[in-house]
C-alpha positions in Angstrom: -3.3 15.3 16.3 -6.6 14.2 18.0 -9.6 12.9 15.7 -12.9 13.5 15.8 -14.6 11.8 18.6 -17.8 9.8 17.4 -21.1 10.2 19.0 -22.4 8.5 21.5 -25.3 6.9 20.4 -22.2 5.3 18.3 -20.3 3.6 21.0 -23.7 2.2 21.7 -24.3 0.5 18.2 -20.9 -0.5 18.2 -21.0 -2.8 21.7 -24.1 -3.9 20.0 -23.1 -4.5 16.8 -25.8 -6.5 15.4 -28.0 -3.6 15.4 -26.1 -1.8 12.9 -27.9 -0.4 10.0 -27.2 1.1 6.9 -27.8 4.8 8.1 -26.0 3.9 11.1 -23.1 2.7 9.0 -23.0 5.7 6.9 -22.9 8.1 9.9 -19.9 6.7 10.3 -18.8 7.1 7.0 -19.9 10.9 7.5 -18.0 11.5 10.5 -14.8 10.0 8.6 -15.4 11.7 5.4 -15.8 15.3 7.3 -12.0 14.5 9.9 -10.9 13.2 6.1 -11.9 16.6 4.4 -10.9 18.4 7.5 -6.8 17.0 8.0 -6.6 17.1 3.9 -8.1 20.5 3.8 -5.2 21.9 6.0 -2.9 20.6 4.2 -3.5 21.3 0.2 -0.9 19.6 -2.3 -0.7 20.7 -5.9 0.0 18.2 -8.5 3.6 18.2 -10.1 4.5 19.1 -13.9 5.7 14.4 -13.7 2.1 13.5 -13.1 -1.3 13.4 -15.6 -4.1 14.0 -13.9 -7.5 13.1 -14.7 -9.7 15.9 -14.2 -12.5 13.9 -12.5 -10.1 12.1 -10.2 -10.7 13.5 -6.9 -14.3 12.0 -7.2 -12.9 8.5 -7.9 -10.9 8.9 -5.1 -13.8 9.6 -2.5 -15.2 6.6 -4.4 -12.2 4.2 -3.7 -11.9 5.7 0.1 -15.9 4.9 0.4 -15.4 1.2 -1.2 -13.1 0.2 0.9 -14.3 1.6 4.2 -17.4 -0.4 2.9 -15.7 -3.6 2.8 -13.8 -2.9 6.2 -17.1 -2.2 7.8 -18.5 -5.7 6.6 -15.6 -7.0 8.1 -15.5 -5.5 11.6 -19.2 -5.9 12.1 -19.2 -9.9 11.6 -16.0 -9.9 13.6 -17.6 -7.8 16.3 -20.5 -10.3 15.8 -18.4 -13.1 16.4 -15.9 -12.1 19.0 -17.7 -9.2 21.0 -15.2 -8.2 23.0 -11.8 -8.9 21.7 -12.5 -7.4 18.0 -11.2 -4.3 16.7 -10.8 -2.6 12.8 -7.6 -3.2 11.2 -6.0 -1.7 8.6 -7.4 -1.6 4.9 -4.4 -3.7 3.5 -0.8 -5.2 5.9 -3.6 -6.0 8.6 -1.9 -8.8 9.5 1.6 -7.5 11.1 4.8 -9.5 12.5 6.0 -6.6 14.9 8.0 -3.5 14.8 11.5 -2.6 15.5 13.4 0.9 16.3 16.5 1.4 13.8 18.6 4.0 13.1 18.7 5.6 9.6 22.1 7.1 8.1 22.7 8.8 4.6 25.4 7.4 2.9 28.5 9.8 2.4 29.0 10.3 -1.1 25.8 11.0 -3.1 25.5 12.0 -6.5 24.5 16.0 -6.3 20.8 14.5 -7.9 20.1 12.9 -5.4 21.1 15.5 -1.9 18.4 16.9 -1.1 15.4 16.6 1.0 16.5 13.7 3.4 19.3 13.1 2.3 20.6 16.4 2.0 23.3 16.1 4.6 25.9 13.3 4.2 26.3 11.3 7.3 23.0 12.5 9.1 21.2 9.9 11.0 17.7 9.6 11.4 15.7 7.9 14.2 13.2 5.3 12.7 10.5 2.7 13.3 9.7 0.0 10.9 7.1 -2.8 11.0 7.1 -5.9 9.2 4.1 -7.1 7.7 1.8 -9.5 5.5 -0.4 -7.8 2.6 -4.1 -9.4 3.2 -6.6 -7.6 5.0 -7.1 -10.2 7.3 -5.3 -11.0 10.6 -6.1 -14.5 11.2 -4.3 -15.6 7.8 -1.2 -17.5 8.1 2.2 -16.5 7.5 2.7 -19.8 5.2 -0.1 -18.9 2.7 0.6 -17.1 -0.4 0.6 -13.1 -0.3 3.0 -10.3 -0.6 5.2 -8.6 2.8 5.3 -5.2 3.5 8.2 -2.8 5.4 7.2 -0.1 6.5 9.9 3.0 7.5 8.7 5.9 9.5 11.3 8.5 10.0 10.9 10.5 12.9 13.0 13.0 13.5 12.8 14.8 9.8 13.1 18.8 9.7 9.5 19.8 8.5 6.0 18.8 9.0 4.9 16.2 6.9 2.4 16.7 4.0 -0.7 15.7 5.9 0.7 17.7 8.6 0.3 15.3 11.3 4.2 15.6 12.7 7.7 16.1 11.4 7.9 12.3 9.8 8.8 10.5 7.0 7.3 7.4 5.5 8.5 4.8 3.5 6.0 2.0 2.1 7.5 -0.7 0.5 6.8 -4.7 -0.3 8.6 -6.9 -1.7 7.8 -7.3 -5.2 9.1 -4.0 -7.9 5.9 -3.4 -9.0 1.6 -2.6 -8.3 -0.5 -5.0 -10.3 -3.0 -1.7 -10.6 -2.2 0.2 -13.8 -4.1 3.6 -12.6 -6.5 4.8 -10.1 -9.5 4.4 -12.2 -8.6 0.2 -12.6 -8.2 0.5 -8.7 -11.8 1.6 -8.5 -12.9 -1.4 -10.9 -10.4 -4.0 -8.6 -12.5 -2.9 -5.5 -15.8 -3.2 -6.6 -15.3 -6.1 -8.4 -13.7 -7.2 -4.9 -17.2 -5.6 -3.3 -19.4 -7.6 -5.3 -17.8 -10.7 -6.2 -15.7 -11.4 -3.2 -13.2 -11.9 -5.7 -11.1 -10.7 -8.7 -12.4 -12.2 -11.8 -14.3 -9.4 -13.1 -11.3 -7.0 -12.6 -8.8 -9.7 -14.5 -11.2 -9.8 -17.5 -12.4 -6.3 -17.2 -8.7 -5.6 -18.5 -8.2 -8.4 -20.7 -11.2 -7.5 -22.8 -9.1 -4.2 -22.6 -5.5 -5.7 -23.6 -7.4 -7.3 -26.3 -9.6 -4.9 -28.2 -8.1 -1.4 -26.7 -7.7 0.7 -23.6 -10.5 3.5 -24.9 -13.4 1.4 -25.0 -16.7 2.5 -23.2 -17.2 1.1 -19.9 -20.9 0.5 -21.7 -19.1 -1.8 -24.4 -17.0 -3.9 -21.9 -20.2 -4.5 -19.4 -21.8 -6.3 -22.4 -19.0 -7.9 -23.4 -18.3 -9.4 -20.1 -21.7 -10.5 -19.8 -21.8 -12.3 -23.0 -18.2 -13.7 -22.2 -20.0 -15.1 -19.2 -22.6 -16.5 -21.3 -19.8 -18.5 -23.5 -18.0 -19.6 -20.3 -21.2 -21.5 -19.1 -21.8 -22.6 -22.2 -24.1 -20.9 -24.3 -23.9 -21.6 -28.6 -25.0 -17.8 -29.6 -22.8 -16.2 -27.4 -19.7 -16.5 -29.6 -21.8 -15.3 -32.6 -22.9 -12.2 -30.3 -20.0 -11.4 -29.3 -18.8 -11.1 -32.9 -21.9 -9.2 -33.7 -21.3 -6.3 -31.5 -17.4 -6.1 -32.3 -15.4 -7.5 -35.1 -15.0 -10.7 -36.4 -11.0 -9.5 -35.6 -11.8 -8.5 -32.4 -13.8 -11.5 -31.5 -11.0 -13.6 -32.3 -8.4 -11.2 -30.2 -10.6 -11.7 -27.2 -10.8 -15.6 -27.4 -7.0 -15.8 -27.9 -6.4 -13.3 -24.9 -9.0 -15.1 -22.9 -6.8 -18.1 -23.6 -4.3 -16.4 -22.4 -6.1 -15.7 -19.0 -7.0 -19.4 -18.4 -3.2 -20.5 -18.5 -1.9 -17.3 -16.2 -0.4 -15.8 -19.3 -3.1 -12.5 -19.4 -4.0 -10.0 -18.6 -0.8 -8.1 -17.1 -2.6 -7.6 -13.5 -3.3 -11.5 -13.4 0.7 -12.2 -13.9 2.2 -9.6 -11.4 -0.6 -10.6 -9.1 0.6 -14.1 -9.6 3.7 -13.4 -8.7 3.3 -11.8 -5.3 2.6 -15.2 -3.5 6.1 -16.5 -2.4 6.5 -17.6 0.8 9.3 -16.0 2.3 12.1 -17.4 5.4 12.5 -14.4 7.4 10.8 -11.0 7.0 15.0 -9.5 7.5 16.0 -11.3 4.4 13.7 -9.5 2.0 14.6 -7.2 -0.8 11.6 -4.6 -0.4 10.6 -1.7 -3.3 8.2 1.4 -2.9 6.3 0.2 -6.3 5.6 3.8 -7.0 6.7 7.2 -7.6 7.5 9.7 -5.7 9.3 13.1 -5.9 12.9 14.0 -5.6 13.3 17.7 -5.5 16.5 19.1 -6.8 18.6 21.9 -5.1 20.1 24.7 -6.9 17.8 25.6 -9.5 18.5 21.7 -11.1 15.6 19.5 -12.6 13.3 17.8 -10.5 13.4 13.8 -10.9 10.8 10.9 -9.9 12.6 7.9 -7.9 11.2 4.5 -6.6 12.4 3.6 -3.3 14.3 -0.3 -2.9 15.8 -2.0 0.6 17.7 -4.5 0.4 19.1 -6.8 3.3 23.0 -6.3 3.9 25.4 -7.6 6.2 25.9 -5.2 9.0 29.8 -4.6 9.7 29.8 -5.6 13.4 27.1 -8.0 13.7 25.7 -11.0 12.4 22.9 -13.7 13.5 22.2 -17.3 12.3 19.3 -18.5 10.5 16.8 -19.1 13.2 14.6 -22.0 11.5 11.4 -21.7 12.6 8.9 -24.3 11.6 6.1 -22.7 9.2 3.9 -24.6 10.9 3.4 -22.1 13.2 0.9 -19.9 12.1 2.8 -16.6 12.9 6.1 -17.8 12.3 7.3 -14.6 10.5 6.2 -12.8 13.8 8.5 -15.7 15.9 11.3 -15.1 13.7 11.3 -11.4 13.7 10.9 -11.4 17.6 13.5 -14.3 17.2 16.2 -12.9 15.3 15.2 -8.8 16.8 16.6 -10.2 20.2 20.0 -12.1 18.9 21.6 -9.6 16.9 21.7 -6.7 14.4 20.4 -6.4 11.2 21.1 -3.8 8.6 19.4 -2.8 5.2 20.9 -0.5 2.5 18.4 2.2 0.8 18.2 2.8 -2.6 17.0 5.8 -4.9 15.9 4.0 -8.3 15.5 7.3 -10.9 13.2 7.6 -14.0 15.1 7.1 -17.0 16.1 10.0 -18.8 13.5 10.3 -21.7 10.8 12.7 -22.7 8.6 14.5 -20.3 5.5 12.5 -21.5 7.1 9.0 -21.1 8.6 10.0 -17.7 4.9 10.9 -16.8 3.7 7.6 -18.3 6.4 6.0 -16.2 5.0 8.1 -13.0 1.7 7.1 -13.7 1.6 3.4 -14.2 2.6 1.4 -11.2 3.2 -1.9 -13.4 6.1 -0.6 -15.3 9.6 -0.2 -14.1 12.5 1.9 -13.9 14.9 0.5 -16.4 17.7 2.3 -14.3 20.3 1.5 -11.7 18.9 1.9 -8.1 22.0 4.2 -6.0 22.0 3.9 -2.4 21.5 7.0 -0.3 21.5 5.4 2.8 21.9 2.3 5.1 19.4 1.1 7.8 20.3 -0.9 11.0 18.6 -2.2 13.4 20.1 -2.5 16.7 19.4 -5.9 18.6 16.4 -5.3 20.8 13.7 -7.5 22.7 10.1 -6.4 20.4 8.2 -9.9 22.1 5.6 -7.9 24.6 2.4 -7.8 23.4 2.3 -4.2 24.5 4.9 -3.3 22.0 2.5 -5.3 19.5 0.2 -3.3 20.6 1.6 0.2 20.0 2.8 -1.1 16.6 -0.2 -1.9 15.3 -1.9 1.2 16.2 0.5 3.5 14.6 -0.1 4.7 11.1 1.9 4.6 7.7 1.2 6.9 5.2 3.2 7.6 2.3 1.6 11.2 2.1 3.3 11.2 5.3 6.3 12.9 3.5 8.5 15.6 3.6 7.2 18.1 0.5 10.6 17.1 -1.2 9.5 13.6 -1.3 5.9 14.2 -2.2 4.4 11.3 -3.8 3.6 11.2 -7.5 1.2 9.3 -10.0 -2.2 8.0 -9.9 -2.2 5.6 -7.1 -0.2 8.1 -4.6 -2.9 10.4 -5.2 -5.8 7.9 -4.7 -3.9 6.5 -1.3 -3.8 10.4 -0.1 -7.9 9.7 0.3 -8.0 6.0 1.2 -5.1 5.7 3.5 -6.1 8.5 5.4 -9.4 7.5 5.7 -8.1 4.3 6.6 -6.3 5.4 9.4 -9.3 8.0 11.0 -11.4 4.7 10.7 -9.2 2.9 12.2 -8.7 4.7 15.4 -12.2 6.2 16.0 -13.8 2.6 15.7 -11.1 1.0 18.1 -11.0 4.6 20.3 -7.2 5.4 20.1 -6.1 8.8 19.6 -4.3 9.0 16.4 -0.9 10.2 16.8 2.8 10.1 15.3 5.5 9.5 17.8 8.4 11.7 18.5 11.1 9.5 19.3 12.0 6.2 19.0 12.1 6.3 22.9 8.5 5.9 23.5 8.1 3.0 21.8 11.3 1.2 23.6 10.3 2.2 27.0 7.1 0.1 26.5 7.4 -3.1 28.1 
């Protein structure tokens, strides 16, 4: 599928990218928005009896999409500043990645009848794939030793029906490797990017939902701003803050919030500060990962039976007919995750097994609440559906690189029996997308999904 090509006038205030202006900027945004409104349009998705949705959602979605095509925009124009001629946009989040590999996909054998369908409807069938490896930050020129969270990417390719987006007949799997989102629904998502926006940084969002874990989820948005400001007033020092902020609670809640702000300055609170805290690790090889979908999405049942939510998990197996050693690069190299994925692609195999993870079997209303918020779990046992290999292959070109990076993953890039669910699949439907349109038209590639797994190994 072909994008929108930008005007001219924009190629021009692109190679001259210190002339940008705000109008100029949002012309962009305007030829985005419309391609976004355009490929979504084509390709309507109603919302499934698992979800809750907010009825004013779809605005907060443009809103997120807009935010963080802002913060994108910020970034390209100083790079493009910098480094005129080798700059290009990257992707919204896993900007940074290690490379990409072809694999083979194959459903397991014997499934439980829940689970065929879809997929993984046909025992034995094998799927052609692509996955790339990646880091979480937006930025590229991080490295590989600092704290942040990998990604794996799966795109099946050769899948029966057009995808919900409708931009080819794939499949894609997003996973990192940590179980759960540190975002609780879209609307915090919203909060996380603007405080991101206007702060550079994250400490409004962590004590925009402590204030919330202390004294209640329903409290105005008009309550919290005064509360933060006050609780911003006690941090530098002020005597009457304390006294204020008792004022315009409780006495009660005035001592809830200084224990939970307590909490926060020890890591203990709120919720989003200690799964964010534990995204950091530095990992040995981006092959030795365990890697999980974080949210929901949809398994459709055959026959009449009841559909279920699942969460998707890989984890690294031994292949049957193929092992490689430990390759022990030094993480001193600032892209060691990329030498040791090029390093270990070209010595051997590599083989992951696929998991479903199903909701546990309560009420409708706590499956939903389950659906809905990315930071709880599924208290179930994950069953694997299939197992993944990856056949040893050279990935070191930087044309290869190349290709990788400008393919899209997009988990509304799914088969409609795998359609994702809950707040934060509905918001990435927007931002992702948007993402991805931005993406191209500022770096001029046609956006496309491959066919086979051969175009991508012919490169050299």
């Amino acid at each position: 599928m072909k994008i929108l090509r930008k005007p001219e006038f924009l190629f021009l205030v692109l190679s001259l990218i210190s002339l940008v202006t705000i109008a100029q900027v949002e012309e962009i945004w305007t030829t985005i928005s419309g391609e976004l409104t355009r490929v979504l349009g084509q390709a309507p998705v109603a919302a499934h009896r698992l979800e809750r949705v907010e009825s004013t959602e779809t605005q907060d979605f443009w809103g997120i999409a807009k935010i963080m095509f802002q913060i994108q925009m910020a970034q390209y124009i100083k790079g493009k500043e910098e480094q005129p001629e080798t700059n290009i946009a990257v992707r919204d989040a896993h900007a940074k990645g290690h490379g990409c590999v072809v694999a083979n996909f194959k459903v397991e054998n014997d499934l439980p009848s829940w689970a065929k369908n879809g997929l993984f409807a046909q025992p034995g069938r094998e799927y052609q794939s692509i996955i790339r490896f990646s880091n979480g930050t937006q930025q590229v020129g991080v490295a590989d030793r600092e704290k942040d969270a990998r990604g794996m990417a799966i795109k099946i390719l050769n899948a029966d029906q057009l995808n919900l987006i409708g931009t080819g007949k794939s499949n894609d799997f997003l996973l990192i490797n940590r179980d759960r989102f540190f975002i609780r629904n879209v609307n915090d998502y919203l909060a996380f990017q603007m405080s991101i926006a206007k702060t550079k940084g994250i400490q409004a969002f962590v004590l925009q939902r402590a204030i919330h874990e202390a004294l209640g989820e329903d409290l105005k948005s008009e309550l919290v701003a005064q509360i933060m400001q006050l609780v911003g007033e006690l941090q530098g020092g002020s005597q009457e803050a304390a006294a204020k902020i008792t004022a315009l609670i409780t006495p009660q809640g005035a001592q809830k919030l200084l224990q939970k702000l307590g909490d926060v300055k020890q890591g203990k609170a709120p919720l989003e500060l200690t799964i964010i805290s534990a995204l950091g690790a530095e990992i040995e090889s981006s092959l030795g990962e365990s890697y999980f979908s974080m949210a929901a999405y949809l398994l459709k049942a055959a026959n009449g039976a009841e559909d279920t939510a699942v969460k998707y998990i890989t984890k690294p197996i031994e292949c049957e007919t193929s092992s490689t050693p430990a390759t022990n690069i030094s993480h001193e190299d600032d892209n060691f995750l990329r030498t040791d994925l090029v390093t270990r692609a070209a010595a051997g195999d590599h083989c992951f097994a696929f998991y479903l993870q199903p909701v546990p079997d309560v009420d409708l209303e706590s499956k939903r609440t389950l659906v809905e918020d990315s930071r709880l779990r599924f208290a179930t046992e994950p069953v694997r559906v299939a197992t993944i290999r990856i056949p040893q292959q050279d990935i070191a070109s930087d044309n290869k690189a190349k290709y990788c990076e400008n393919m899209s993953f997009n988990p509304w890039q799914a088969q409609a029996e795998h359609q994702p669910l809950g707040s934060m699949n509905r918001a990435r439907r927007f931002a992702v997308t948007a993402s991805s349109i931005r993406r191209h038209l500022l770096n001029g590639v046609e956006r496309k999904e491959p066919l086979s797994t051969l175009e991508y190994e012919a490169i050299r």
